[in-house]
N, C-alpha and C positions, 0 to 999 in steps of 0.2 A: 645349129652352130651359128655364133655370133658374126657378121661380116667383120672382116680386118679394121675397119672404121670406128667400129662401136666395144670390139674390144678392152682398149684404155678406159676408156667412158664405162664400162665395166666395173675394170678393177679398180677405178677411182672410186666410184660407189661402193666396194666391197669395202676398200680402205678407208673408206671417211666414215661408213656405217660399224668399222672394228675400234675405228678411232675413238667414236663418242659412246660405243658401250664399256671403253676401256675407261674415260673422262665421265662415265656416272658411275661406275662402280666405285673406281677409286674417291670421287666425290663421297660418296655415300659412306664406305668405309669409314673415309675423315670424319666425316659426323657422325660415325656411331664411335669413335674413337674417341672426340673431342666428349660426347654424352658419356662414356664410361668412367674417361678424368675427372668431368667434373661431379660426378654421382661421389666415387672415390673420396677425394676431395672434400663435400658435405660429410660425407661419411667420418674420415677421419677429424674434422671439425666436431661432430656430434660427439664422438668419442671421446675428445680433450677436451672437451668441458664437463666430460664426468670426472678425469681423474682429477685428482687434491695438488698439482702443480708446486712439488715441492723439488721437483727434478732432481729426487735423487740418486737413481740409478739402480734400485735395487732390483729391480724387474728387466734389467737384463740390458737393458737401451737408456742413450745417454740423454734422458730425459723423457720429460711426459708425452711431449708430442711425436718423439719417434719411437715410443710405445703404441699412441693412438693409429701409426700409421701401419705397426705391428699387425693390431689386433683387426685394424680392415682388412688386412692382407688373410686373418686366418689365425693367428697368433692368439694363444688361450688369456683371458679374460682377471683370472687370480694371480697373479703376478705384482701385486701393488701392495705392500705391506702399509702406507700411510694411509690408502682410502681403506683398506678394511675390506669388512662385510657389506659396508652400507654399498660402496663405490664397488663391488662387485654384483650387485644386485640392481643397481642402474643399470652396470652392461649388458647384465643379461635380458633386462628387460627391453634396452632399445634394440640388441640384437639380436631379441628372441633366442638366447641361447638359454642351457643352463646351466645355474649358478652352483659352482663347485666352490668348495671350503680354501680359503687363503690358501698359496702354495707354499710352505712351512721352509724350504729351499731359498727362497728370497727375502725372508726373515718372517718376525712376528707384529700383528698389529699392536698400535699401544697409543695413549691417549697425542694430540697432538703436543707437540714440544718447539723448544725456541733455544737458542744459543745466547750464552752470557758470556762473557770475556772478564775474567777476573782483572781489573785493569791495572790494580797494583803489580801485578806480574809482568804485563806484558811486554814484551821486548821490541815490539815498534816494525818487527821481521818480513809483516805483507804475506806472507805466506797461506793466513787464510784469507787474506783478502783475495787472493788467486782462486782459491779453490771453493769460491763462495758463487753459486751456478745464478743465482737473482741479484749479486752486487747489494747483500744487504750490510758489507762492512765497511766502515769509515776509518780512516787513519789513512799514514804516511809513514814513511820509511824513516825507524828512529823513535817513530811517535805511535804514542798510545792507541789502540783500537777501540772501536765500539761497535755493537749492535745497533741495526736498525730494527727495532722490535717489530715495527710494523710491517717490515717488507721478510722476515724471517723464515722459510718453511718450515728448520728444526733439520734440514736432511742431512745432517750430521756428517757432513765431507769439510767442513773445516775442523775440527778436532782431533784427525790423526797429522794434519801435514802439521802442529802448533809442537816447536819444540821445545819449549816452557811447560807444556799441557794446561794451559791456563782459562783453555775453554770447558764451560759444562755443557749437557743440555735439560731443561728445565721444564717441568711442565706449563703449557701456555694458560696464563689466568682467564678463564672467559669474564669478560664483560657484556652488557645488556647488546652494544653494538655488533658485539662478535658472534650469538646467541643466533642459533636458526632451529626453526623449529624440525622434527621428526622428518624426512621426504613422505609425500602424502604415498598411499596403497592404491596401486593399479586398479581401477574400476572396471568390471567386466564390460566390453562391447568396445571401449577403447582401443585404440590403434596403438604402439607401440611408440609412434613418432607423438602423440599428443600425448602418451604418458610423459615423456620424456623432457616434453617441451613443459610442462605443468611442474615436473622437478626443479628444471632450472627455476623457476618462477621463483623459490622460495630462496 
């Protein structure tokens, strides 16, 4: 038994020794917390640079990137009717998953396309300039619209708000600039992060 003196002296030590296991645990916590975010984080980065960033919606979420944050979470991989086959076989390749056939419920793949604005039509209404998700339309209220052909996805959410219907969508002309070659084939021994990094390259 402790003399009445050294008692406090004690439990000051009991408490200062609960204190700083209590101040490393949670230390430690924080940083495996802060390393999960930012793993996460890369993750969903790696993701959005496979899909085709036409943000249209048809995969369920209101755009590509909170698709890609979808699919770190868990969320299936065919849900992208603009990337296709090609941009499902990235995924599965950086995610090691596999690669199931487009999900037919979110529509059908089909070549890339581009919006044209019939202009003699157009009623000046802004209406898809609203519902254009990249700001690729030009005009003013009153005043004629136009396409930015270059900044275009195709993802066809300005053509139902148009109450003239004076929008189409087009197939997009490739040019030598536009032009990328085939994504090269997974070489065996390769890791999954330097296939993927060798895709973006091209």
């Amino acid at each position: 038994m402790l003399p009445l003196t050294d008692q406090p002296l004690a439990t000051g030590l009991v408490w200062a020794l609960a204190l700083g296991c209590l101040f490393w645990t949670t230390r430690r916590f924080w940083r495996w917390l802060n390393l999960e975010r930012q793993q996460q984080r890369s993750l969903v980065d790696l993701v959005n640079r496979e899909l085709p960033q036409t943000q249209c919606g048809q995969c369920g979420f209101a755009g590509c990137r909170p698709y890609a944050r979808a699919i770190a979470q868990g969320q299936a991989i065919n849900k992208c009717p603009p990337g296709g086959e090609q941009t499902i076989a990235r995924l599965s390749e950086l995610l090691q998953e596999l690669a199931e056939p487009l999900d037919p419920g979110h529509g059908q793949s089909q070549p890339p396309l581009i919006a044209v604005i019939r202009e003699a039509e157009c009623i000046g209404c802004t209406k898809c300039i609203q519902a254009c998700p990249v700001d690729a339309i030009l005009g003013g209220p009153k005043f004629m619209h136009t396409v930015i052909a270059a900044e275009c996805t195709g993802c066809d959410l300005c053509v139902e708000p148009c109450p003239v219907d004076c929008i189409d969508l087009v197939p997009l002309r490739q040019t030598p600039r536009q032009w990328r070659t085939p994504a090269p084939v997974a070489q065996a021994g390769l890791s999954a992060t330097a296939t993927t990094s060798e895709q973006r390259a091209w």
